[in-house]
N, C-alpha and C positions, 0 to 999 in steps of 0.2 A: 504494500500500500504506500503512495508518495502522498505525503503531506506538500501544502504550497506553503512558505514559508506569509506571514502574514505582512502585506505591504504598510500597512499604516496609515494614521490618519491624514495625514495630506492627500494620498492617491486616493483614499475615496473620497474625499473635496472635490480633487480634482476632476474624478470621474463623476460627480455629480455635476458640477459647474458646464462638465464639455454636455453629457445627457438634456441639460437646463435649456443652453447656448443650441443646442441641435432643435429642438423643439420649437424653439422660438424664430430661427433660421428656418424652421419647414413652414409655421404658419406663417411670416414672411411670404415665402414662397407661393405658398399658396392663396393669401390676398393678392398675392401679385396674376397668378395664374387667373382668377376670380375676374379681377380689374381688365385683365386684357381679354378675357371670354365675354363679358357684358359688351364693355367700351373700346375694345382697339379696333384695327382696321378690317377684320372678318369678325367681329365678333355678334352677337344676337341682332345687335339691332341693323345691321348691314345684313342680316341672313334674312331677317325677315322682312326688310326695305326689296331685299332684291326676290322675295317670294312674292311679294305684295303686286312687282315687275311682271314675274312670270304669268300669273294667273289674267292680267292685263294683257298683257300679248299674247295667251292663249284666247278672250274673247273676241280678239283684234284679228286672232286668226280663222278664229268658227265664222266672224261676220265677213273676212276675205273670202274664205271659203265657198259660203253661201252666194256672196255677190257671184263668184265667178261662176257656179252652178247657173245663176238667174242668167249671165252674161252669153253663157256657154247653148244654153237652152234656145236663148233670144238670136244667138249667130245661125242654130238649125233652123229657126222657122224663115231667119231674113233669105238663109240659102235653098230652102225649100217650101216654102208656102208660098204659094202667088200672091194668098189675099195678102198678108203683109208687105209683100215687095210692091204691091200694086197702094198698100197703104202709106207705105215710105216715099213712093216717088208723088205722089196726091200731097204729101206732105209738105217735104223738104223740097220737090223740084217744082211743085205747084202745076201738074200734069192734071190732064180732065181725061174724061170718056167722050167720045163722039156723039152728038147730041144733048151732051149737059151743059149749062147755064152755069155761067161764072161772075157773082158778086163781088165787087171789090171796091170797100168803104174807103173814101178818103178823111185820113186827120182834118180834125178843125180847126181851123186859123185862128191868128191872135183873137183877131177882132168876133171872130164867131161863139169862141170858148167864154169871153170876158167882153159882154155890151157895153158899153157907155153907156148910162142914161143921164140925157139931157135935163137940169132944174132952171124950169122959167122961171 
């Protein structure tokens, strides 16, 4: 059997002071871990700044999606439906049918819009 000769009361000072100094050194540490997990540059509030982003530009992209579906739809009838091509060019070229009658209002002049009236 080895007996350890007994070190004395300084070395368990001492090894209490360094146990003391450790501990205080870890919470340290770990305020410090704390502070940059809340507050630093990835930390909480930048994770969820930037989730607040993603779910943004996920409805940004269900309503592109959607437009391009309506867009996508709107290219087949203009390429294949007459009555629409026949509607677009009625429209935008101001085309008629043979035999139809074409009204066209003229704007109202200064003087038309805004009478003077004369006070005798």
């Amino acid at each position: 059997m080895i007996i350890k000769p007994n070190r004395g009361r300084d070395w368990l000072d001492w090894q209490r002071k360094l146990c003391s100094a450790g501990k205080w050194v870890g919470l340290g540490a770990l305020f410090l871990m704390m502070g940059a997990l809340l507050f630093g540059e990835m930390g909480i509030s930048r994770y969820l700044h930037l989730r607040e982003h993603a779910e943004q530009l996920d409805h940004e992209l269900a309503d592109l999606q959607r437009l391009n579906g309506e867009l996508r739809a709107d290219l087949d009838r203009v390429q294949y439906d007459s009555t629409r091509i026949e509607e677009l060019a009625r429209e935008r070229l101001g085309y008629v049918r043979k035999g139809e009658t074409v009204y066209q209002l003229a704007p109202l002049g200064e003087k038309e819009r805004f009478p003077t009236v004369k006070t005798p």
